[in-house]
C-alpha positions in Angstrom: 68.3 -0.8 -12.6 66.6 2.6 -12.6 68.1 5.6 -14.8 69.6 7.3 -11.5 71.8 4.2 -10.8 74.8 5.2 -13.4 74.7 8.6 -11.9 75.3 8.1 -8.4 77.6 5.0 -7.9 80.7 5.9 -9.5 83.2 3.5 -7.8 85.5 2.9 -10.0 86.3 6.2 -11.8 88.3 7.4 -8.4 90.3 4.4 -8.3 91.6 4.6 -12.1 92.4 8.8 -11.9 94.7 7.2 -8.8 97.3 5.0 -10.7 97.2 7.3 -13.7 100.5 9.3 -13.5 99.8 12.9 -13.2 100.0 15.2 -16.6 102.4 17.9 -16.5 100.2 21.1 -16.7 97.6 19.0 -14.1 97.0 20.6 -10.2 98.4 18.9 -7.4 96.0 16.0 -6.5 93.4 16.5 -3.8 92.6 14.3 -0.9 90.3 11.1 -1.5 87.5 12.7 0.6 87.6 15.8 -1.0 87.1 14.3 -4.4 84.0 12.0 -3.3 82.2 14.8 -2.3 82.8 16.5 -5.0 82.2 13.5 -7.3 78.6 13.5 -5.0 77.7 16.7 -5.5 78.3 16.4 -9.5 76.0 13.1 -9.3 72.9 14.8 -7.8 73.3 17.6 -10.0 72.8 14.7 -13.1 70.1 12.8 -10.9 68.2 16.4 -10.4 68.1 17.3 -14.2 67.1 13.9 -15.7 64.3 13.8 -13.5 63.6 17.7 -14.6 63.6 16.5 -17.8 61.9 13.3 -17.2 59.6 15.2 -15.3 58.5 17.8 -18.4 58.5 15.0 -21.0 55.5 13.4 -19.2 53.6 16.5 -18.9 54.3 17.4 -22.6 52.9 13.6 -23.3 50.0 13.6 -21.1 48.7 17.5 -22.9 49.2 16.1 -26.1 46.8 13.1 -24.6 44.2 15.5 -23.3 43.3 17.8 -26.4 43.2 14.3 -28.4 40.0 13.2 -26.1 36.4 14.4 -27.0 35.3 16.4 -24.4 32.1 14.1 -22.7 28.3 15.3 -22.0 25.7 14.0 -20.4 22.7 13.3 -22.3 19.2 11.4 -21.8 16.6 10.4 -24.7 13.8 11.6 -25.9 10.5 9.7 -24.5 6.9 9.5 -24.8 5.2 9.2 -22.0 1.3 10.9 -19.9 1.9 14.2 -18.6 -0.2 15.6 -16.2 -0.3 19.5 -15.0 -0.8 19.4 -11.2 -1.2 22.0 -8.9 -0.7 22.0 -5.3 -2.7 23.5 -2.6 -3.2 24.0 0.8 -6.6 22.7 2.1 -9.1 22.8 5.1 -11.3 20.1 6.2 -14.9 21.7 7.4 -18.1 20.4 8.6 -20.4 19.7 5.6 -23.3 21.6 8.1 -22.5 23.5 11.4 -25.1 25.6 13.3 -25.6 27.3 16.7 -29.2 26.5 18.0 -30.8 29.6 19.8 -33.9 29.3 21.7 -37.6 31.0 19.5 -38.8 32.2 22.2 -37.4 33.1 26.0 -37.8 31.5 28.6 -36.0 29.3 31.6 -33.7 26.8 30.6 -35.1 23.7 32.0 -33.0 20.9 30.9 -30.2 20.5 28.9 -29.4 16.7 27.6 -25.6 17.0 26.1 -22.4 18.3 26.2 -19.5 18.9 24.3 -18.3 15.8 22.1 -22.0 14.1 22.4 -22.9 12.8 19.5 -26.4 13.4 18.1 -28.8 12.2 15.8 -31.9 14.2 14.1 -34.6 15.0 16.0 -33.4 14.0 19.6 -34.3 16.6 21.8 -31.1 18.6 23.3 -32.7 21.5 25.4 -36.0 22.1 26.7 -37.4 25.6 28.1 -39.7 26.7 30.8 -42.3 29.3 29.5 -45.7 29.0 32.2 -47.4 31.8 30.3 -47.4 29.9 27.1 -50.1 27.1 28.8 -52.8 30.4 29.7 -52.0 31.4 26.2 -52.8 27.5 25.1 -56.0 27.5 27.7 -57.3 30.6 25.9 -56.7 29.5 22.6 -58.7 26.2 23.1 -61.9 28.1 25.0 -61.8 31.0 22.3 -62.3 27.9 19.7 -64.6 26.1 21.7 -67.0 29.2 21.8 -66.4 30.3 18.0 -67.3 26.5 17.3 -70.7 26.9 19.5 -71.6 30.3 17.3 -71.3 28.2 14.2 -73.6 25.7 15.3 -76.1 28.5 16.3 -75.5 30.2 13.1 -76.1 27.0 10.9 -79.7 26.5 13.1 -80.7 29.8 12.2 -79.2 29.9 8.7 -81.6 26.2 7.8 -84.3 28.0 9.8 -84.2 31.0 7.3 -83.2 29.2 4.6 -86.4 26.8 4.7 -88.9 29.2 5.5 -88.2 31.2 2.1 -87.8 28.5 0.3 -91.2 27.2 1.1 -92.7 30.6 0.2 -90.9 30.9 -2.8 -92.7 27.8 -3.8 -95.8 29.3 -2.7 -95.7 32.5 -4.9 -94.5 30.4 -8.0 -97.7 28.7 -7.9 -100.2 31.1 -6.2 -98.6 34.2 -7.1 -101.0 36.2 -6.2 -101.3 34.7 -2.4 -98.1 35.5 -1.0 -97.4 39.6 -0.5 -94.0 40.5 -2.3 -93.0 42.4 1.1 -93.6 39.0 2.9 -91.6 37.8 0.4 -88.4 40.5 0.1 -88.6 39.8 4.0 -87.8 36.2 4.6 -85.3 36.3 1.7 -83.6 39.1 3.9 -83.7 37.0 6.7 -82.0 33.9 5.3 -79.7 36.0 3.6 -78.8 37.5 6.8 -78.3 34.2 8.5 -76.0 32.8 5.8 -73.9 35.8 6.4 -73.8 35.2 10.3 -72.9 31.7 9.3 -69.8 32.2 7.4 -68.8 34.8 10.2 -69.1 32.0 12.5 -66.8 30.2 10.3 -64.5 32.8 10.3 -64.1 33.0 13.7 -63.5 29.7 14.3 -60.6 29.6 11.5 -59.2 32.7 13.4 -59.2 30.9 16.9 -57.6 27.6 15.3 -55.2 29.8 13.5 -54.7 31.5 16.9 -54.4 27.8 19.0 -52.3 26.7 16.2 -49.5 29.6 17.3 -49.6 29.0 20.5 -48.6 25.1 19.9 -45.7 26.1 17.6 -44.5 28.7 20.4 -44.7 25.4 22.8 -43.0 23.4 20.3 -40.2 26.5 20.2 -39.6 25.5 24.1 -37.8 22.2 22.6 -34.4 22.3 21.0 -33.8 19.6 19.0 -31.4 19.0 17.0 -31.6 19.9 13.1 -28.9 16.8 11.6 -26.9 14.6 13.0 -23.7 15.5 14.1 -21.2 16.4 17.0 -22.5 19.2 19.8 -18.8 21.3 19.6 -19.8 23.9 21.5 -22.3 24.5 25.1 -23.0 27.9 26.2 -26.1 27.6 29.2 -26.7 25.4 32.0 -30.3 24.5 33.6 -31.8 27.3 35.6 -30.4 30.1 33.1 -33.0 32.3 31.6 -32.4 32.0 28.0 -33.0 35.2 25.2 -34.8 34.9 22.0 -32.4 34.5 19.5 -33.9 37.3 17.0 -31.8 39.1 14.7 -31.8 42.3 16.9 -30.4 40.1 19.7 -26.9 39.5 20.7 -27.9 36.4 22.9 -25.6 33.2 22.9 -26.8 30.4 21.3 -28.1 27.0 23.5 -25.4 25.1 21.9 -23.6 24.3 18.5 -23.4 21.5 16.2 -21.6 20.6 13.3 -22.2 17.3 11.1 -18.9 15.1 10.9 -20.0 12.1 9.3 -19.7 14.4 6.1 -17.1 16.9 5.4 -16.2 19.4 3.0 -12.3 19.8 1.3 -12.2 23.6 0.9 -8.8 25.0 -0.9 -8.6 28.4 -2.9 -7.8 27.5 -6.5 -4.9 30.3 -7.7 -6.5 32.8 -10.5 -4.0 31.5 -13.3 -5.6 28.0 -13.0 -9.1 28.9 -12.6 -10.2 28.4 -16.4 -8.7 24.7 -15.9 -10.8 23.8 -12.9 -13.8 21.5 -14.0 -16.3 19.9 -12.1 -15.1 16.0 -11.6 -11.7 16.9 -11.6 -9.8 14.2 -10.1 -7.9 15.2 -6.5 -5.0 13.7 -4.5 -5.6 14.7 -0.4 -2.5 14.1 1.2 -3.3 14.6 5.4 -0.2 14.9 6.8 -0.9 14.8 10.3 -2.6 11.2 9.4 0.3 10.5 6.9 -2.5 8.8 4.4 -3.6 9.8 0.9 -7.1 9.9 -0.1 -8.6 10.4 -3.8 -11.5 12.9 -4.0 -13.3 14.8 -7.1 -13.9 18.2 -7.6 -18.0 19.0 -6.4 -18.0 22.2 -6.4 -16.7 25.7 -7.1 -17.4 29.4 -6.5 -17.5 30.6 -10.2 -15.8 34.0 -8.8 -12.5 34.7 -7.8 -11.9 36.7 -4.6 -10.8 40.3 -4.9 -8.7 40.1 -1.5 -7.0 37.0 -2.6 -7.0 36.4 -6.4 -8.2 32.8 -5.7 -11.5 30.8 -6.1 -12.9 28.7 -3.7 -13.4 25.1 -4.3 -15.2 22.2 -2.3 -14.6 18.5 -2.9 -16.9 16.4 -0.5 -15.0 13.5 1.9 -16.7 10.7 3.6 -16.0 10.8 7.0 -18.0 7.7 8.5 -15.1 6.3 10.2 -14.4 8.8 12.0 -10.6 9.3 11.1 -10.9 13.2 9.7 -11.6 16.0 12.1 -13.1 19.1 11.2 -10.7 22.0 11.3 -7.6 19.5 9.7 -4.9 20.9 6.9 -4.6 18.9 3.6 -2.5 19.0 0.9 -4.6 18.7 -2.6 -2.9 17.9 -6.0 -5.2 19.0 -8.2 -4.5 18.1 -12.2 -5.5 20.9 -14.7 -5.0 19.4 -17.8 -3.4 16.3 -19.2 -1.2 15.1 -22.3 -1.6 11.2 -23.3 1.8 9.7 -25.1 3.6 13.2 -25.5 6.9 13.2 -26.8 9.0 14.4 -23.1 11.7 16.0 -22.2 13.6 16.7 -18.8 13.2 20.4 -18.4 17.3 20.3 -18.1 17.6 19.6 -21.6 15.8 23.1 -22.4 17.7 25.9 -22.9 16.1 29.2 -21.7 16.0 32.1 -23.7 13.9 33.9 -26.2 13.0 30.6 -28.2 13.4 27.6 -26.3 15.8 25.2 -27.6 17.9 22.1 -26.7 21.3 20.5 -27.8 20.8 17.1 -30.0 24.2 14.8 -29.8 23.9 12.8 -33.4 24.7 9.7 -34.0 27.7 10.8 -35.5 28.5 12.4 -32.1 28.2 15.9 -33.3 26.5 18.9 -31.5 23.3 19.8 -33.4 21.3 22.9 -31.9 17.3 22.2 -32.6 14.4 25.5 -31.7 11.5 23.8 -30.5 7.7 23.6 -29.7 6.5 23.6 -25.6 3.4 21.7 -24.8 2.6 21.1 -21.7 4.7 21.6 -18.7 5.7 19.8 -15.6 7.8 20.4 -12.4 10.1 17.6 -13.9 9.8 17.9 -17.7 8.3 19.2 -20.9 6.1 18.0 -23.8 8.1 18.8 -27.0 5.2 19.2 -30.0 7.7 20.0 -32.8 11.7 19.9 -33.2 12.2 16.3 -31.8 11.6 12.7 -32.2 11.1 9.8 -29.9 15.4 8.1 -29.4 16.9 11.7 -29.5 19.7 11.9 -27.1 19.8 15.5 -25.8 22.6 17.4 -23.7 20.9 18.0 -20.0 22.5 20.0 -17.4 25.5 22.9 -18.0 26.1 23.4 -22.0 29.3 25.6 -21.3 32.0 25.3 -23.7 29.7 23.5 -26.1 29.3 24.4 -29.5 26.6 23.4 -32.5 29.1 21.5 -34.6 31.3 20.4 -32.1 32.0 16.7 -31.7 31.5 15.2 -28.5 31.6 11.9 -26.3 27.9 11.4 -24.7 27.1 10.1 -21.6 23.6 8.3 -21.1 22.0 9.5 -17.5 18.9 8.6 -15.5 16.9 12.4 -14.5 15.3 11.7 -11.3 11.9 13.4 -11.4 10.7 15.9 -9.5 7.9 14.9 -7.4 
């Protein structure tokens, strides 16, 4: 039977006020339904007020209930564990060598042996040009050097000519000094000494017209574009028949073709100012290619050693193997590079840190009190901190919102799991 039950089934009070004899000073009796309804309304009345009462009793029980609880935190321990300060940068994959070929010399474009996409190795011819006064510059050459070669077998006949004649009478006035005339004498030594000299101008010559024939060859050899490395012809620019330009420094002619080595690239990506005193030679790398979805590890090869006025950044190279063929030059890549690393540190979530002018963090005791702790900052992390003074490995520290939390206060904690940040 619930409380209300007295209150609202009141059947036999009516019945007894009936055969009671009416007191004197009493009203004239109303009519039975006149006094059940008003016998009805008097029982909800009751009903409505216990419950009211009822109602403020459990309210008053359950606040009494609530300030008695310890008010509940979340907290996570203290850790060691490797840190590693990574930064991440936006990369370009590039051709470890790329030129444009121009022709040496001018001339008609003769033949032309690839296209775009061909793949090439060193050395194979890829153009060849047309020059026809090149071979009466090579016919010249040769007779000029056949003729100079002539003189200096002349020369050397009259030089041994010379040459023995005052020898002999050298001799002769050594021993018979008096039999050989000193003008005689001063004469043929003129004479051979004249002859040597036409000899080694006869030399001369003939080392000025192989000098000379030597030009003319490497002008030939100028007609043929070959190509410098191997690698990937990317770009085309003449067809055969088309009269190509010298490609001098004062020119503005288009190149044959272009190549570009791909077997072999490079990893450019501009290394921020604030981390260029971290970045070392053999610095390990993450590549992430996204449009590949693979990862790749690299190394650090290379840097600029200046940082770019325009940008604030320094350039950096790693070098990637590309013998398969997968990367293309000209691809974006995401490169974690790590700056500097922290072996067993004692670790913190970088929720439990409480920013201000010191940094500091809320320790929960064993006794479940609220302890407030300055601390040390070692390295730093996207996900959390390396703690060098102020806390101990097994720590349980408050992460997340400390409002309404006070050093001192005792509290219910709440072990978590802090998802890092990757």
């Amino acid at each position: 039977m619930t409380p209300l039950e007295p209150l609202i089934a009141p059947s036999t009070e009516p019945k007894a006020l009936e055969d009671s004899p009416p007191a004197a000073h009493e009203p004239a009796k109303t009519s039975g339904p006149a006094r059940r309804k008003a016998y009805t309304i008097g029982a909800l009345v009751g009903a409505a007020v216990v419950i009211l009462l009822i109602w403020r009793g459990g309210r008053s029980g359950h606040g009494e209930g609530s300030s008695g609880r310890l008010p509940i935190v979340a907290v996570t321990k203290v850790t060691r564990e490797d840190l590693r300060q990574t930064v991440t940068i936006a990369a370009e994959f590039r051709p470890f060598q790329q030129v444009a070929l121009h022709a040496k010399i001018a001339g008609y474009l003769q033949s032309i042996t690839v296209d775009v996409g061909d793949h090439v190795k060193e050395g194979q011819t890829l153009a060849q040009l047309d020059v026809p006064e090149l071979k009466d510059d090579m016919e010249k050459a040769t007779a000029s050097l056949h003729a100079s070669e002539q003189e200096v077998i002349r020369a050397e006949a009259n030089y041994n000519e010379a040459h023995t004649i005052c020898r002999r009478l050298q001799d002769v006035a050594k021993e018979h000094p008096k039999l050989v005339a000193a003008q005689d004498l001063d004469a043929v030594q003129a004479k051979d000494a004249t002859a040597a000299g036409t000899l080694a101008v006869a030399k001369q010559r003939v080392g000025e017209c192989t000098a000379e024939l030597s030009k003319v060859r490497s002008m030939i050899a100028y007609t043929t574009i070959a190509a410098p490395f191997d690698g990937v012809i990317t770009k085309r620019y003449a067809d055969p028949g088309a009269l190509i330009q010298a490609g001098t420094s004062s020119s503005a002619q288009a190149p044959v073709v272009d190549i570009a080595e791909d077997k072999h690239l490079r990893l450019v990506f501009p290394v921020p100012e604030s981390a260029v005193p971290l970045v070392k030679v053999g610095a390990p790398l993450r590549v992430t290619v996204s449009s590949l979805n693979s990862t790749m590890n690299a190394k650090v090869w290379r840097y600029a050693g200046k940082v770019d006025r325009a940008t604030r950044t320094m350039s950096t190279e790693a070098e990637i193997d590309n013998s398969d063929g997968r990367l293309t030059p000209g691809m974006y890549a995401s490169v974690d590079l790590d700056l500097r690393e922290s072996k067993d540190a004692i670790t913190v979530p970088v929720q439990a840190i409480a920013v201000g002018e010191k940094p500091k963090v809320f320790v929960v005791t064993a006794g479940g009190m609220v302890e407030e702790r300055a601390v040390t900052l070692g390295l730093e992390t996207p996900s959390k901190d390396e703690v060098t003074a102020g806390l101990a490995p097994g720590d349980m520290v408050i992460v997340g919102s400390r409002s309404g939390i006070q050093p001192g206060q005792k509290v219910t904690p709440k072990l978590i799991e802090i998802t890092p940040v990757e």
